[in-house]
N, C-alpha and C positions, 0 to 999 in steps of 0.2 A: 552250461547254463546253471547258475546257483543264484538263489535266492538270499538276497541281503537283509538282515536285520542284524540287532543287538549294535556292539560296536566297528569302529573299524579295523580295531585289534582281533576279533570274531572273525571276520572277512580275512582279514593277510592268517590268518590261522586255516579256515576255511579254502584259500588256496595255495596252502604250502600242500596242504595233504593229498588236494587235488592233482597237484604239478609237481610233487615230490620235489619242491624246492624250498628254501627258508623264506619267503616273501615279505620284502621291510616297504615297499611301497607301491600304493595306486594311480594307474594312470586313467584321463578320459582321452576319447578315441583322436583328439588333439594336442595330445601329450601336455595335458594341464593335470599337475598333481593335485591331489584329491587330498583331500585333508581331514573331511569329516564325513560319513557316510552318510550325513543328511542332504547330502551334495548330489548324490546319484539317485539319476531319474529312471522310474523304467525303460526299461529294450537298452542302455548306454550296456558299450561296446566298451572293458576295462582290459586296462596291461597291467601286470602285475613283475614286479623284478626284485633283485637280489642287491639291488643299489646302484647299478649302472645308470646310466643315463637314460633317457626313451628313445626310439626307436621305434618309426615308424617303419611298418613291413610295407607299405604300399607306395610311399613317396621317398626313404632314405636312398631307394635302390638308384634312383632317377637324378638324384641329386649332381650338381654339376660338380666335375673334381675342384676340389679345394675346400668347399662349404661343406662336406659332408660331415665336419666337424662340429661348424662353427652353429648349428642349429640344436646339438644335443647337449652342451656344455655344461654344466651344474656353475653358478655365477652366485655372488656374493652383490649387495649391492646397500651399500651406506647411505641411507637417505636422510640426511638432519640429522646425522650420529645416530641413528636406529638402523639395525642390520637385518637384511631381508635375504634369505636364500631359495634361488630360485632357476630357471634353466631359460637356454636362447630362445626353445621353441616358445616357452609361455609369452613372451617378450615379443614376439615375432609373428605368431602363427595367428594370432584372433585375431588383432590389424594390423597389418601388413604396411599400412600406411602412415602410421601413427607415430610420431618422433621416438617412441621407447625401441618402436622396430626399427629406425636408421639406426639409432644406438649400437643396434647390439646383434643388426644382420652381419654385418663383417666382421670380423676381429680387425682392428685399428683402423678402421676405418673413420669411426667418429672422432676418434683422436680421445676417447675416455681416460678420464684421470682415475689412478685408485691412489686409497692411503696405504698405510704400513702392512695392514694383515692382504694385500691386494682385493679390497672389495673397492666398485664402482661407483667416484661419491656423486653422486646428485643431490643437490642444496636447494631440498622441498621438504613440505610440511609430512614428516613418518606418519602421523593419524589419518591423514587425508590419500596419503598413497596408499596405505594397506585394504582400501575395500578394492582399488584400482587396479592390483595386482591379482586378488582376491578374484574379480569378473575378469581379467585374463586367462586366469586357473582353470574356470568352469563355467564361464557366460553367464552368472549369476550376480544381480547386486545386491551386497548382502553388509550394511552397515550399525555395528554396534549403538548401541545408544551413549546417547551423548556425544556423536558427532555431527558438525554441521554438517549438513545436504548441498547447502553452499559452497561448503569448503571443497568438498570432494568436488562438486561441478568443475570449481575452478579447475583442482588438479587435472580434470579430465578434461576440460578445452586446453589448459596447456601442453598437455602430453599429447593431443589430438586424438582421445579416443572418442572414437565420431557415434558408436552405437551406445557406451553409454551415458555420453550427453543426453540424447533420449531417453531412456529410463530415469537418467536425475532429474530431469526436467519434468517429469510426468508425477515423481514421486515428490516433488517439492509441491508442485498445482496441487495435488491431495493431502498433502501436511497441512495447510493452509487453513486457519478455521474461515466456515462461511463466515462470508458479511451479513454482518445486523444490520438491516436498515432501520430496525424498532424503534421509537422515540425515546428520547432519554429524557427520563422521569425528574422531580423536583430532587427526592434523594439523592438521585447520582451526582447532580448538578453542584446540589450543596454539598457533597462528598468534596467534587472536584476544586471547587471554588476556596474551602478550607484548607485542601494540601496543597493551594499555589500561591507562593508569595506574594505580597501586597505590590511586590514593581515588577514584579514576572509581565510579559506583555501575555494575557489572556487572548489564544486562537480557538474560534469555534464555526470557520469556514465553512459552511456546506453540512451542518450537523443538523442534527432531527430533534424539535421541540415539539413536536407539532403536538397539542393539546395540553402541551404541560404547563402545572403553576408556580409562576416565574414570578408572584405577587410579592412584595414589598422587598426583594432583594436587591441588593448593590450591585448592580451590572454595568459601573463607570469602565469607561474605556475598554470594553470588550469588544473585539474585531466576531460580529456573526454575520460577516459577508457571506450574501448568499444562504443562506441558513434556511432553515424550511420553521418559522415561529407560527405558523396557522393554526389559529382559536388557540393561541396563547392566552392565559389568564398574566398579564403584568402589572398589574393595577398597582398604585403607587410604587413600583418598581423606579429605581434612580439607571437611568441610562443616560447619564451624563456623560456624552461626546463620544458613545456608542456608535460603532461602525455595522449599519447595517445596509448597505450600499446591495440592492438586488435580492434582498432579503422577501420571505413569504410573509406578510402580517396579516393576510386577508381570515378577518372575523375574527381579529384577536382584540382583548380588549387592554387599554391602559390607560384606561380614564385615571386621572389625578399621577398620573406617571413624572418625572422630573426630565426631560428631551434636551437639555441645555447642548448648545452646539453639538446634536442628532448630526450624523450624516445617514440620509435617507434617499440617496441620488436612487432614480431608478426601482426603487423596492416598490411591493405590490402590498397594500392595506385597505385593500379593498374590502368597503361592509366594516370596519374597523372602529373602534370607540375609543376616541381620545378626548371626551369630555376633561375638560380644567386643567388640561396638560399645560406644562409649563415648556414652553422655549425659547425662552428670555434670557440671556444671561450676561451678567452686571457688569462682566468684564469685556464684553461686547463681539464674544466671538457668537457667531449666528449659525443657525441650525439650517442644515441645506437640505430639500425636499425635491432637487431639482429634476423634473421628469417621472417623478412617483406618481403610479393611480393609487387616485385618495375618492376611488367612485366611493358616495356613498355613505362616507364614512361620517360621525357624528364629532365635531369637533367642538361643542358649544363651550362658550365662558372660557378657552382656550389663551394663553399669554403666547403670541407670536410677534411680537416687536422684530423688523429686521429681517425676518425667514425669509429664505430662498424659496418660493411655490413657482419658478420657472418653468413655464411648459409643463406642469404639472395638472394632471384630470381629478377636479373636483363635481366631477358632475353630479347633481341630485344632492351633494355633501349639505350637511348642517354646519353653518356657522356664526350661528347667533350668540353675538355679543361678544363676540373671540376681539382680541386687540391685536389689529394686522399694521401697525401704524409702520410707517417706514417701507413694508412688504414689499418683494419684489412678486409682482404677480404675471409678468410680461410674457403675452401667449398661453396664457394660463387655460382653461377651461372649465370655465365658473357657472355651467347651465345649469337655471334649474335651481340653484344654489341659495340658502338662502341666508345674508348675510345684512340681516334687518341687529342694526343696536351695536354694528362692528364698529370700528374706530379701525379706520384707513387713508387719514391722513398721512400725506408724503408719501402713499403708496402709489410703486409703479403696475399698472394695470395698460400698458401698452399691449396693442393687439390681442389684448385676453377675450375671447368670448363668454360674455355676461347675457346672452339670451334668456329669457324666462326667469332670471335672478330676480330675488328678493331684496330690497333695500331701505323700507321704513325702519324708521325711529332709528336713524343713523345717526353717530355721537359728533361724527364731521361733515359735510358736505360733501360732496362727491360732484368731482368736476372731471365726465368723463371726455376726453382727447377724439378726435375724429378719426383715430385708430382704435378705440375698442370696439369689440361690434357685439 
């Protein structure tokens, strides 16, 4: 029993004088040579030799004739022209199951190629095989910086080392920084928006605005499908032909906002202020609202020539004076609504429910079908 400190040159010095032999190398009690004496844990069981192979006292005796050999061999092995010196048992002994151990359980058995100095070529990445050799050594994973965690994964489902898949895998989940869900601020936004080119397509799928001020910015043709924009400040913001299809707008405002062919299928703007919003546009593509709850929302003095409000819930909503002419309002749900001073000529208002709606001082007529109810 001795006590290990200082180096591993300390230790083979330490048990020369012990065993009154020259000692050039350490083993651990699975004949995995030791390389750094950071490697050894307390109570580990070491062999120590004069260069020979290892040699197990408890399992070489047992061994069947022929392989008594082929398990203690000192082996050369070329990996992507980088040379790795190493022995059967390390290759063998910690998975038994694992392609490095078909390899290199028999002698010719795999049918291994070597090059000229007879080392074992294998055509894999040297960076990625050396920690994998490394946890064969001494069951430890133990990877320098600066290489991928990936990388090494891979070499190790290729190679089929099945325990430490597990450790790579557990140590990649903790590499990982948490997820922010924080909202991302007007800074960052206008950070982001500066460093992307003007024909870059702008994605902002499923991202968190939630209370930020998005006021008078160029937000043309930005995909924020799904996006969380609640109590967004957008007020004269241009979101011209902005995708925000399932999008959160509920309590955000955009009064005097630019909507010009909006796609708004689906999204929630509930309690929302789109006072004098514009979504009219001259080239006659139209802005689709189709199936959005619009509870609520304050849309007065509004330009909607054309809009899609299909099946769309306007209940309680303000919409005095807005220009719905053309509108498609068909099943719409207009309760409650009060849409005194609109201009809804040529509008479709099939099956919409207009209960308890508002409608003096109308700029057209309204001539409702014995389908609206």
């Amino acid at each position: 029993v001795v006590a290990v400190y200082g180096t591993l040159s300390d230790l083979l010095s330490v048990a020369s004088s012990k065993l009154g032999i020259k000692a050039t190398s350490v083993y651990n009690g699975k004949g995995g040579l030791i390389d750094d004496i950071a490697l050894i844990r307390d109570d580990d069981v070491l062999f120590v030799c004069e260069g020979e192979p290892f040699i197990d006292p408890q399992t070489d005796s047992k061994l069947p004739e022929g392989l008594s050999g082929s398990h203690t061999d000192w082996l050369t092995l070329n990996v992507g022209g980088r040379y790795f010196t190493t022995t059967r048992s390390t290759l063998v002994n910690k998975e038994p199951d694992s392609m490095l151990a078909h390899m290199f359980k028999d002698k010719g058995v795999w049918g291994n190629k070597q090059d000229h100095r007879g080392a074992f070529l294998i055509d894999r990445s040297p960076e990625y095989f050396e920690p994998i050799l490394n946890y064969l050594r001494h069951g430890q994973l133990i990877v320098n910086d600066g290489i991928n965690l990936l990388g090494v994964l891979e070499e190790a489902r290729f190679f089929g080392i099945d325990s430490l898949i597990e450790h790579l895998e557990v140590a990649i989940k903790n590499s990982q920084p948490p997820e922010d869900h924080s909202p991302i601020s007007r800074k960052e936004f206008v950070r982001f928006l500066l460093a992307t080119p003007t024909k870059s397509e702008l994605r902002c799928q499923g991202l968190n605005f939630s209370g930020a001020d998005l006021s008078r910015l160029d937000l043309r043709y930005i995909n924020f499908k799904m996006a969380n924009l609640s109590r967004c400040n957008l007020a004269h913001a241009n979101l011209c032909c902005a995708n925000l299809e399932r999008a959160d707008l509920s309590g955000s405002v955009l009064d005097c906002a630019n909507l010009q062919g909006v796609k708004m299928l689906c999204s929630n703007a509930e309690g929302a202020s789109l006072k004098l919003c514009n979504f009219e546009d001259p080239s006659g593509l139209k802005a689709n609202l189709e199936g959005a709850n619009l509870k609520g929302v304050d849309m007065e003095g509004s330009q909607m020539t054309g809009i899609n409000l299909r099946v769309a819930t306007l209940k309680n909503a303000k919409l005095k004076n807005c220009n719905l002419r053309g509108a498609t309002l068909a099943g719409t749900d207009l309760e409650n609504c009060d849409l005194s001073g609109c201009d809804l000529q040529e509008a479709n208002l099939r099956g919409s429910n207009v209960k308890g709606a508002i409608f003096e001082e109308m700029l057209t007529p309204l001539h409702m079908s014995q389908s609206v109810r």
